[in-house]
C-alpha positions as CSV (number, residue, x, y, z in Angstrom):
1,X,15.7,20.8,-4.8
2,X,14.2,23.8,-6.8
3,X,12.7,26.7,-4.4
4,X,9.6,25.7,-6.6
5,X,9.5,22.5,-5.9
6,X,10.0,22.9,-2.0
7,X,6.9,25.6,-1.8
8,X,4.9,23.4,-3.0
9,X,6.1,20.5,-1.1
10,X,5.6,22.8,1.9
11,X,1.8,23.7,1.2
12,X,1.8,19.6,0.9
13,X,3.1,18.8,4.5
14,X,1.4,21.5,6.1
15,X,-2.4,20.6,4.2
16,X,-1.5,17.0,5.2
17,X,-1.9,17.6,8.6
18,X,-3.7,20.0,11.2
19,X,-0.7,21.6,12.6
20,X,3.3,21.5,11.5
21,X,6.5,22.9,13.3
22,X,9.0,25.0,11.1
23,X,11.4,22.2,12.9
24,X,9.1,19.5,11.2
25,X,9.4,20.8,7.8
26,X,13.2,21.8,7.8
27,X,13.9,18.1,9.0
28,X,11.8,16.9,5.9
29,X,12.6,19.1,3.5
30,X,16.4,19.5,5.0
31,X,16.9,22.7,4.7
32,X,17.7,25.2,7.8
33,X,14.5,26.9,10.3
34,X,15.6,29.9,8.7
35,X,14.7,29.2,5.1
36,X,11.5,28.0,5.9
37,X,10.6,31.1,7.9
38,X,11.3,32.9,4.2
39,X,9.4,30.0,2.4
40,X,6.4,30.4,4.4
41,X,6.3,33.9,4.5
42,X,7.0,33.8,0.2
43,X,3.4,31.6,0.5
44,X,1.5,33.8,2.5
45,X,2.6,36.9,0.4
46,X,1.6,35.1,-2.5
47,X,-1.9,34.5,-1.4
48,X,-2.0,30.4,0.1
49,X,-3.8,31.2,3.2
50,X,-1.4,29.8,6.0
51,X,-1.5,30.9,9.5
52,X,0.6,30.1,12.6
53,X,0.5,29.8,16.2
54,X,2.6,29.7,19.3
55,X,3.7,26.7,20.4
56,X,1.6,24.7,17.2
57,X,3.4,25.6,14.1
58,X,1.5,26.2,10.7
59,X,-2.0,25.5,9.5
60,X,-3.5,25.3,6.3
61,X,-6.9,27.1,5.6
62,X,-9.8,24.3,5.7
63,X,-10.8,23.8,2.1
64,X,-7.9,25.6,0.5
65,X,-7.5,23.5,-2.7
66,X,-3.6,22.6,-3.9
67,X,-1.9,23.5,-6.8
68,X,-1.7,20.8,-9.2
69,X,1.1,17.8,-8.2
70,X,4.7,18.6,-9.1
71,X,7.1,15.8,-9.6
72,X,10.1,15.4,-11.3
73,X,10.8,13.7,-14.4
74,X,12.4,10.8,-12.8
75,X,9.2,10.3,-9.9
76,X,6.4,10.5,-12.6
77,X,8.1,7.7,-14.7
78,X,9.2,5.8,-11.8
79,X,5.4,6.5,-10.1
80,X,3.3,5.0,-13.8
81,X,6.1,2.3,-13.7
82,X,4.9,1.1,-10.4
83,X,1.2,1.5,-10.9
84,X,1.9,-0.5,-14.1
85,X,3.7,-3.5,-12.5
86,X,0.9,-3.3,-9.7
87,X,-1.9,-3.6,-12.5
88,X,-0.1,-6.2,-14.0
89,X,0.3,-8.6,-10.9
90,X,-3.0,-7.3,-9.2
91,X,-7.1,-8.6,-9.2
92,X,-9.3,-7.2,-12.2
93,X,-11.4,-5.0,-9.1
94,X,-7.8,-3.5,-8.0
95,X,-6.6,-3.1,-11.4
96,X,-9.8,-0.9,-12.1
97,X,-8.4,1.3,-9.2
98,X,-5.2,1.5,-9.8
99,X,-6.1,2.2,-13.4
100,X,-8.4,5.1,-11.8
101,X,-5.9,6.5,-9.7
102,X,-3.5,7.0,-12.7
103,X,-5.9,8.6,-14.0
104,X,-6.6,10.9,-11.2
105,X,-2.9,11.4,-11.1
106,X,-2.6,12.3,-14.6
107,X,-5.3,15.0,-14.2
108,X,-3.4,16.7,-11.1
109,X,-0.4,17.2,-12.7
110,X,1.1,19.9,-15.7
111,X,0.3,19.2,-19.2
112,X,4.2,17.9,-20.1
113,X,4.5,15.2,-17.3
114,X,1.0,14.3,-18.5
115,X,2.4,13.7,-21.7
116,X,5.2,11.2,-20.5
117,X,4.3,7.7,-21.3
118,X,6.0,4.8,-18.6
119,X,9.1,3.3,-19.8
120,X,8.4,0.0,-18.4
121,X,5.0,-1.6,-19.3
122,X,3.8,-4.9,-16.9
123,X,1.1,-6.7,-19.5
124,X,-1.2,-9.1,-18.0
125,X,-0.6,-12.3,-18.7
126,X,-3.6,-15.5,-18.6
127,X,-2.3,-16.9,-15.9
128,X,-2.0,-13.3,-14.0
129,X,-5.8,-12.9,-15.1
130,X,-6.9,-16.4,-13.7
131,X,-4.6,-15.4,-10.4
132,X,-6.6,-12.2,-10.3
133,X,-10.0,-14.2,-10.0
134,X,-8.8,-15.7,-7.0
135,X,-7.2,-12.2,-5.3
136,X,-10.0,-9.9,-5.6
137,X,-12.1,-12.7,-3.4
138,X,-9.3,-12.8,-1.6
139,X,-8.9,-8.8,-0.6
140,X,-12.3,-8.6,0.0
141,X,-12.2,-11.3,2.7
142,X,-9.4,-10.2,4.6
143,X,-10.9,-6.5,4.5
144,X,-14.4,-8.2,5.7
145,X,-12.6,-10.7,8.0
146,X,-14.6,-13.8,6.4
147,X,-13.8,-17.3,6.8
148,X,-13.0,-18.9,3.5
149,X,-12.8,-22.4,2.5
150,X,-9.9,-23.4,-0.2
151,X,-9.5,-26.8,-2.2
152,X,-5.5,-26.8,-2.3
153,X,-3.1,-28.9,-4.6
154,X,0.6,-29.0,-2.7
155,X,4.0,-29.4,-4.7
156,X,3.2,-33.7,-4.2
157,X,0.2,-32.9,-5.8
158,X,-1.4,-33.7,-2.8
159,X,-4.9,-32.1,-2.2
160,X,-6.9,-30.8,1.2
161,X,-9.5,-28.4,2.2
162,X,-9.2,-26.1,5.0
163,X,-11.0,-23.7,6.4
164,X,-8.9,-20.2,7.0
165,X,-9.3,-16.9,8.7
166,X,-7.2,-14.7,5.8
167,X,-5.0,-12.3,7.0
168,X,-2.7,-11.1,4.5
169,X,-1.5,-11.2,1.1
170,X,2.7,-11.1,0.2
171,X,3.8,-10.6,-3.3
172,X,7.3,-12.2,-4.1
173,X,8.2,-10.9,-7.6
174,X,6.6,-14.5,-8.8
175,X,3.9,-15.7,-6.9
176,X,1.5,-14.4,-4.2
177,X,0.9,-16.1,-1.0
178,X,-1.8,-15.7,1.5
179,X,-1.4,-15.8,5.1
180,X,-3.9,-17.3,7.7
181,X,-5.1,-18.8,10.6
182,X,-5.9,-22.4,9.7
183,X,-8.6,-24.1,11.8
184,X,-7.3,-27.4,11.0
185,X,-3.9,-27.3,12.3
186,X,-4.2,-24.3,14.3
187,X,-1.6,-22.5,13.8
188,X,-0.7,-19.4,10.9
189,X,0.0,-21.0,7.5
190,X,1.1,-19.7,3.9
191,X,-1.0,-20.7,1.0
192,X,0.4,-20.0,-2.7
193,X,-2.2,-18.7,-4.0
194,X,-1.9,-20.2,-7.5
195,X,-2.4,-23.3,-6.1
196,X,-6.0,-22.7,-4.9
197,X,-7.8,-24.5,-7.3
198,X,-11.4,-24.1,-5.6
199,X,-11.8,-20.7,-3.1
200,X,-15.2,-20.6,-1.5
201,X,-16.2,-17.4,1.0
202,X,-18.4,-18.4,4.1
203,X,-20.9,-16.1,6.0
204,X,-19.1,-16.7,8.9
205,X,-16.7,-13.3,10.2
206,X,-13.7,-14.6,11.8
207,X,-13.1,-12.8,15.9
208,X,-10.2,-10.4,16.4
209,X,-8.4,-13.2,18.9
210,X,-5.0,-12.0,20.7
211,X,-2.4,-14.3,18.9
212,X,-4.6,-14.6,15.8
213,X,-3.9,-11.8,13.8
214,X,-1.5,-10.5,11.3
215,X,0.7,-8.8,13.7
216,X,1.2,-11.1,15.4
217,X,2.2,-13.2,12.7
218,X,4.9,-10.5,11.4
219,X,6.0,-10.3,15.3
220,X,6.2,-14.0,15.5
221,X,8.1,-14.1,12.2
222,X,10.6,-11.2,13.4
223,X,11.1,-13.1,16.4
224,X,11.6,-16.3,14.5
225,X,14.3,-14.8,12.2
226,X,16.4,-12.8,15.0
227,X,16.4,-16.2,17.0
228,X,16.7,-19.1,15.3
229,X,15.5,-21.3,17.9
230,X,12.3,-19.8,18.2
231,X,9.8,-22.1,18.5
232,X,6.9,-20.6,16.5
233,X,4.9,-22.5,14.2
234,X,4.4,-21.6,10.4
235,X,4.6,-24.0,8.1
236,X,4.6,-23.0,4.1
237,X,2.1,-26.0,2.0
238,X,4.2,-26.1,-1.4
């Protein structure tokens, strides 16, 4: 790592958080205590207002604005690359965002990244645009905890409603599923979400019930995969 790159990436660590140990940084940045002693005291010669104290570490001045984002080569292509598969695969509201943050991005960071185009470009597709109109519901659910109420078509093109308590959303590199509490079977359930074919939000919130949420549906799904005999219910409708 350029000496460049590491004093900014020092400012970074040490604005990120209200007090950091020289240890903190040299373990992060993995250089020696030593040369971050010299680093920090390059910073403060050169004007970023850093201060230190016994037994805390380093501050950062309240307010002090960063210098724009350095990344390498490599990280900007490889960060628009992700925010363009992300677009690609996401809802039209968190497309918007992402589309802003890029923009953000591209504003915080010198001229000749800016001027770096992503090798790798994620169009999206009709169907990824009719999926959206179902995820952007969807997010807005689980961040609200709302009951919803979906019309679903299985694999046997067999069709139910249920009423779930939506929990979380997984992305598998083909299709999204949703996770949930269902209130017909009660128990967690996946739900492929392109198989929704009617999605209806209720008024009602969903409680914050011990054995309900989404940990405990990763913990019961960690338990269920390091001991196969586990007897925890989760059942995938195709």
């Amino acid at each position: 790592m350029r000496r460049a790159e590491r004093l900014f990436q020092i400012v970074q660590v040490i604005g990120a958080s209200q007090w950091t140990t020289a240890q903190a940084l040299a373990e992060r940045l993995q250089v020696s205590e030593r040369t971050i002693y010299r680093d920090v005291d390059h910073l403060s010669a050169s004007g970023v207002p850093l201060y230190s104290q016994a037994g805390k570490g380093y501050a950062l001045l309240e307010g002090y604005q960063l210098p724009p984002l350095m990344f390498s080569v490599e990280e900007w292509q490889a960060l628009l690359t992700g925010l363009s598969m992300a677009q690609g695969w996401a809802g039209q509201r968190q497309a918007e965002a992402l589309r802003a943050v890029q923009e953000k991005l591209a504003m915080a960071v010198p001229s000749h990244l800016r001027a770096l185009a992503s090798p790798v470009s994620a169009p999206a597709l009709p169907e990824r645009r009719m999926l959206g109109a179902l995820l952007d519901p969807l997010q807005r659910a689980i961040r609200e905890r709302s009951k919803v109420r979906v019309h679903y078509r299985d694999v046997q093109e067999q069709f139910s409603k249920r009423i779930i308590w939506p929990l979380g959303l997984y992305f598998w590199g083909h299709c999204w599923t949703l996770v949930g509490w269902c209130e017909l079977r009660k128990a967690f359930r996946h739900f492929r979400v392109d198989r929704i074919v009617i999605l209806q939000t209720l008024g009602d919130r969903y409680p914050h019930l011990p054995g309900h949420t989404l940990a405990d549906y990763e913990a019961a799904m960690d338990a269920r995969c390091t001991d196969p005999q586990s007897t925890v219910e989760e059942k995938t409708p195709s």
